[in-house]
DRENLOBA-269172 format. One record per residue (C-alpha): chain; residue in one letter; y, x, z. Coordinates in steps of 0.5 Angstrom, whole numbers. Each point is the difference from the previous one (the first is absolute). Layout:
BEGIN
chain / res / yy / xx / zz
A / a / Y / X / Z
...
//
This chain:
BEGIN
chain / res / yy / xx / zz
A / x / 157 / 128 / 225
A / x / 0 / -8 / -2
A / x / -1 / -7 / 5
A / x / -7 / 0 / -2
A / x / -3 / 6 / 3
A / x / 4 / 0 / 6
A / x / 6 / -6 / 1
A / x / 1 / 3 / 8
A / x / 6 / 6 / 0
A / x / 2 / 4 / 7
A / x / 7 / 2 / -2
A / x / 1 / 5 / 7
A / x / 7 / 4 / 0
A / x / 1 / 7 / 2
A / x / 7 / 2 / 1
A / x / -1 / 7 / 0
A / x / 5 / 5 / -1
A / x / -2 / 6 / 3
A / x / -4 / 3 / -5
A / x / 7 / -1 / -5
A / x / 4 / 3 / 6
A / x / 6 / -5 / -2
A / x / 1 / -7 / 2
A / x / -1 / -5 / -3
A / x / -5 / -1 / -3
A / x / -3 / -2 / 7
A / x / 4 / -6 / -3
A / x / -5 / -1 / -7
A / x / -5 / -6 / 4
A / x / 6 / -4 / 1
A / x / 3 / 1 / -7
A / x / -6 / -2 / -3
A / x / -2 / -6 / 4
A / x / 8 / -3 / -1
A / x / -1 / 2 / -8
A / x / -6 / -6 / 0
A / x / -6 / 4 / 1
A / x / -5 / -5 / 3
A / x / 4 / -6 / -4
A / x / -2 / 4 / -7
A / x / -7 / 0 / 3
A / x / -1 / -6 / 3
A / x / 3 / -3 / -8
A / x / -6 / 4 / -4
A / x / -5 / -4 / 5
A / x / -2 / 5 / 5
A / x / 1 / -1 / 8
A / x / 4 / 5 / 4
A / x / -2 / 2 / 7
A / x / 7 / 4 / 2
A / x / -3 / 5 / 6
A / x / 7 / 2 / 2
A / x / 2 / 7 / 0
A / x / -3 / 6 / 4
A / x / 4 / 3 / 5
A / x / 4 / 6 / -1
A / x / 3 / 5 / 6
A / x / 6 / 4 / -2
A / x / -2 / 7 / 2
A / x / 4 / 5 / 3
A / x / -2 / 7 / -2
A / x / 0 / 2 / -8
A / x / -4 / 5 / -1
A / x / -8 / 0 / 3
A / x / -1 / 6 / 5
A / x / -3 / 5 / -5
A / x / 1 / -3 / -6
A / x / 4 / -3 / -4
A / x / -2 / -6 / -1
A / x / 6 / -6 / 3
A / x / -2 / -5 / 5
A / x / -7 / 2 / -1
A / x / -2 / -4 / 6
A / x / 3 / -6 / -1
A / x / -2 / -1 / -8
A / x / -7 / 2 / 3
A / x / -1 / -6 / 5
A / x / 3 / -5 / -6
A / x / -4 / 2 / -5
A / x / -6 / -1 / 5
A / x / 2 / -6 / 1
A / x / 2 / -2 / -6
A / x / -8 / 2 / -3
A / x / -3 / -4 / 6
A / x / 4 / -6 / -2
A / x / -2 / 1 / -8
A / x / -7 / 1 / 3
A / x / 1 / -6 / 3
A / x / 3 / -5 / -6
A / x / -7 / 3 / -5
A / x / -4 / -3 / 5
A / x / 3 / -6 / 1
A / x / -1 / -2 / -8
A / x / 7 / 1 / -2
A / x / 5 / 5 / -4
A / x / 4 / 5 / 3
A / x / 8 / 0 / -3
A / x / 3 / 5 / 5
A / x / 8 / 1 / -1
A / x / 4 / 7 / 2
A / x / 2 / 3 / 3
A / x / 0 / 7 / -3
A / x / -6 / 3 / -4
A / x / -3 / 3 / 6
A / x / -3 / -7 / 1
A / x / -6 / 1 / -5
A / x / -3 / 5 / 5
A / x / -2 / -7 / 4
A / x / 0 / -4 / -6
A / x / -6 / 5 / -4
A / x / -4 / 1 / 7
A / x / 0 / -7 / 1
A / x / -3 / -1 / -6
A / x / -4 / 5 / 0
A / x / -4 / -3 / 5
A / x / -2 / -5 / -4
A / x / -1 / 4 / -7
A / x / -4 / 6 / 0
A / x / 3 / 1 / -7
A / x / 8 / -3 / 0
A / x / 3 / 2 / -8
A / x / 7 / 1 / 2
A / x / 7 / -2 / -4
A / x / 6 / 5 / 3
A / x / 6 / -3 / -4
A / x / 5 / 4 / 1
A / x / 5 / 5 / -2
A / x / -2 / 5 / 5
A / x / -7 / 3 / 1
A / x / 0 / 0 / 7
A / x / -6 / 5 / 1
A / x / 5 / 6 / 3
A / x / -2 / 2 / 7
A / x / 2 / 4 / 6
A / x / 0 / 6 / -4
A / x / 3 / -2 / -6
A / x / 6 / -6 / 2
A / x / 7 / 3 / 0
A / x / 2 / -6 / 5
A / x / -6 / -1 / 5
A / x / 1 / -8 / -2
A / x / -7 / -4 / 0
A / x / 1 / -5 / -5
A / x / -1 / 6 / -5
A / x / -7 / 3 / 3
A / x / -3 / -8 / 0
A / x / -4 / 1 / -6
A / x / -2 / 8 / 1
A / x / -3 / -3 / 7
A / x / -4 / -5 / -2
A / x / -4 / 4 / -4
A / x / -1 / 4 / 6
A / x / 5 / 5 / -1
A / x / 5 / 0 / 6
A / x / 1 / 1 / 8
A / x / -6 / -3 / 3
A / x / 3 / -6 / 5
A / x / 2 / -3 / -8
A / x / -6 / 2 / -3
A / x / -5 / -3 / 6
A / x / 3 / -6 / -1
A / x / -6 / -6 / 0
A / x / -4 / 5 / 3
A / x / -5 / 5 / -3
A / x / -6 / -5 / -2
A / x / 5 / -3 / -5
A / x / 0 / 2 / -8
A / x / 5 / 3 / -4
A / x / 5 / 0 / -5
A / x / -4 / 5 / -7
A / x / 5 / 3 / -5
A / x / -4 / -3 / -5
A / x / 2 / -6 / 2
A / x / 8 / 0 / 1
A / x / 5 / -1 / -5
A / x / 8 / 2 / 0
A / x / 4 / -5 / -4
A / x / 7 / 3 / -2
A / x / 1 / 6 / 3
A / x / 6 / 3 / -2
A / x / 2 / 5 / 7
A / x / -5 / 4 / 3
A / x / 0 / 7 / 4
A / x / -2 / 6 / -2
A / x / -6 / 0 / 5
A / x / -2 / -8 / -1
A / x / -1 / 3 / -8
A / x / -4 / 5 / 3
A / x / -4 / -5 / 4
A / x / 0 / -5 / -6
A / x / -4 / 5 / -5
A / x / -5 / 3 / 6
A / x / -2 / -7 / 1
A / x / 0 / -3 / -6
A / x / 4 / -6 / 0
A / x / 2 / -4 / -5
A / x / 7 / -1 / -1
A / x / 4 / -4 / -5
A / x / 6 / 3 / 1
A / x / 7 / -3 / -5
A / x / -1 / 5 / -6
A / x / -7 / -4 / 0
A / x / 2 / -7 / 0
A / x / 6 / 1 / -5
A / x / -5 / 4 / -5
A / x / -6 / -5 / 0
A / x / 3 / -6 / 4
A / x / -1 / -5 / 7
A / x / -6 / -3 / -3
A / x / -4 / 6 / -2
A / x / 1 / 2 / 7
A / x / -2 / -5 / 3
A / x / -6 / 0 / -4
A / x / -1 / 7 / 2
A / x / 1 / 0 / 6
A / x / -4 / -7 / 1
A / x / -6 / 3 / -2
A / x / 0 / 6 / 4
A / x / 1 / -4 / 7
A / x / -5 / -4 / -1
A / x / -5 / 5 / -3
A / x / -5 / -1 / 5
A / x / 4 / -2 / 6
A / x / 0 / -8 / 4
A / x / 6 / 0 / 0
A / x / 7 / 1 / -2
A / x / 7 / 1 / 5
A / x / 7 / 0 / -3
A / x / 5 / 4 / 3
A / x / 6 / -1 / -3
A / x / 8 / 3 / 2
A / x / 5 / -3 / -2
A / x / 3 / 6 / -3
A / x / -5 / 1 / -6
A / x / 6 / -6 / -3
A / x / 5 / 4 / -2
A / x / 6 / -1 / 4
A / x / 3 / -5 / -4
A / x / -5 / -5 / 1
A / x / -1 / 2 / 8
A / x / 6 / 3 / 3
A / x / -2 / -1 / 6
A / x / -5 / 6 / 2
A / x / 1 / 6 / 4
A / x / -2 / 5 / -4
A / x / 4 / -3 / -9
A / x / -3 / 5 / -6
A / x / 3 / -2 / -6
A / x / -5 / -1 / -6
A / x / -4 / -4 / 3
A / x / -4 / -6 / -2
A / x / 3 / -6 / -3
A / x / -1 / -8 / 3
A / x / -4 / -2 / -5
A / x / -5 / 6 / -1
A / x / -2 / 0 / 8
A / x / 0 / -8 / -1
A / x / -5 / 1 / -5
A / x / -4 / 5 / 4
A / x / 0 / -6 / 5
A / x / -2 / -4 / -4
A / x / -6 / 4 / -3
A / x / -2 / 2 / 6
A / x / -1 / -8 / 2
A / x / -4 / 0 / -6
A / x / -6 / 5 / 2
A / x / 0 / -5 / 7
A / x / -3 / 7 / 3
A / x / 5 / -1 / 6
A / x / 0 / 1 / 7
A / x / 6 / 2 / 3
A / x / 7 / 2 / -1
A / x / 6 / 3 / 3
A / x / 7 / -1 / -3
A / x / 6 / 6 / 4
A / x / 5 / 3 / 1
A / x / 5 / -6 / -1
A / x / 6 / 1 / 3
A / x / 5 / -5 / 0
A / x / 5 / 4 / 4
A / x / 1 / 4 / -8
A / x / -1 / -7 / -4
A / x / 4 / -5 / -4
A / x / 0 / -6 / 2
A / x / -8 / 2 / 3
A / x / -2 / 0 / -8
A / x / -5 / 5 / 2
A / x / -3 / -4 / 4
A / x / 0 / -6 / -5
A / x / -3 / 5 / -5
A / x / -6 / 1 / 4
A / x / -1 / -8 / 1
A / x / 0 / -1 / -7
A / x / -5 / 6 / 0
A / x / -4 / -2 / 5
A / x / -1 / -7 / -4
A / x / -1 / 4 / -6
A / x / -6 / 3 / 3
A / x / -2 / -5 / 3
A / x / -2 / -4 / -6
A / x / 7 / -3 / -3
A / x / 1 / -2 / -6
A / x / 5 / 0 / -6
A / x / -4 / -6 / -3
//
């Protein structure tokens, strides 16, 4: 992604908190704002449109009825929504950077997308694989199904989201970068599927650059288009504090910088969310700060 493609970015919060069933990271749109989000754009020569954040109600009950999937309802009218919204930024010419909020928000980030894209590549980066579903999720909470259901596999007020006429998300096409914590049933999902994942062992033997090649050229092998999904739990604790879910071993500030970077380099970009920061957990929001310098990474910043 770089000015000379499309200079115009819609930066839109979604202070969600429900799919992580744990507050705080409702309070990760601000976070990031205060972190200098728009400012470090703006320096790289875009214009930023702030649309301001989406309404999130607080629900009441935990489990949905039947299932047990939390505050199903209310996540399902947010991430419909917020696809409409995303649909809406592709068709006004301009780049959607959607800030969470936790990772149920790419169920309406990805329909949103696909509206546009019949066939969308997708980066998951992430220490989770978030394809669990109702059957196999040991807490019931969304943001750990979020991938699973744009690939169509989930309750269905999620999986219809943007309506049945849209596209979907192909295995072949999504790529997992930094796995380092997966449930048993998402393994079992994960191999089903064929999905590719790049977990830490991969990334320690053959290393970032190699990876990102990799994965480069999976999500772009016949695709017209690719969306990066980034949690901020893929960094290792010590560079990101700040999240709801922390596994030690994870990615290092300068690996995921140079995967921002080589991803701004094959300028295939067309959508991107960064999650699950929460200040409530942080140092001085220094999650927050990391993914502003992420998002400048990605966004076509530069050592030289």
């Amino acid at each position: 992604m770089n000015p000379s493609r499309n200079r115009h970015i819609s930066v839109l919060g979604v202070p969600m908190d429900l799919g992580a069933d744990r507050r705080g990271v409702d309070m990760g749109p601000s976070a990031i704002r205060c972190a200098g989000l728009e400012q470090r754009l703006e320096a790289l020569g875009y214009t930023v449109h702030d649309e301001g954040d989406l309404t999130v109600r607080r629900a009441r009950i935990l489990p949905t009825p039947g299932t047990n999937l939390k505050y199903l309802y209310e996540i399902a009218r947010v991430n419909g929504e917020l696809c409409e919204q995303v649909s809406g930024i592709v068709t006004a010419g301009r780049f959607p950077l959607i800030i969470g909020g936790d990772h149920s928000i790419a169920v309406g980030t990805l329909a949103g997308l696909t509206s546009h894209y019949g066939k969308l590549g997708v980066i998951w980066y992430d220490t989770h694989g978030d394809v669990n579903t109702a059957e196999t999720s040991p807490s019931g909470n969304i943001h750990g199904m979020a991938l699973a259901i744009a690939l169509g596999c989930g309750h269905e007020l999620l999986t219809s989201i943007g309506g049945p006429d849209r596209s979907r998300i192909h295995p072949e096409n999504v790529v997992i970068i930094g796995a380092r914590s997966l449930d048993e049933g998402e393994k079992l999902f994960l191999r089903k599927l064929g999905i590719r994942v790049f977990t830490m062992h991969e990334i320690d033997r053959i290393g970032m650059a190699s990876v990102m090649e990799q994965a480069l050229r999976i999500v772009t092998s016949g695709t017209d288009g690719v969306h990066l999904s980034l949690d901020l739990d893929a960094l290792d604790p010590s560079f990101a504090p700040g999240v709801g879910t922390p596994v030690p071993g994870g990615l290092s500030f300068r690996e995921s910088q140079l995967a921002m970077e080589m991803i701004a380099e094959a300028n295939v970009l067309v959508g991107a969310e960064f999650v699950e920061v929460n200040p409530i957990l942080d140092h001085l929001n220094s999650t927050a700060k990391v993914a502003v310098e992420l998002a400048g990474s990605l966004f076509g910043e530069t050592i030289l």
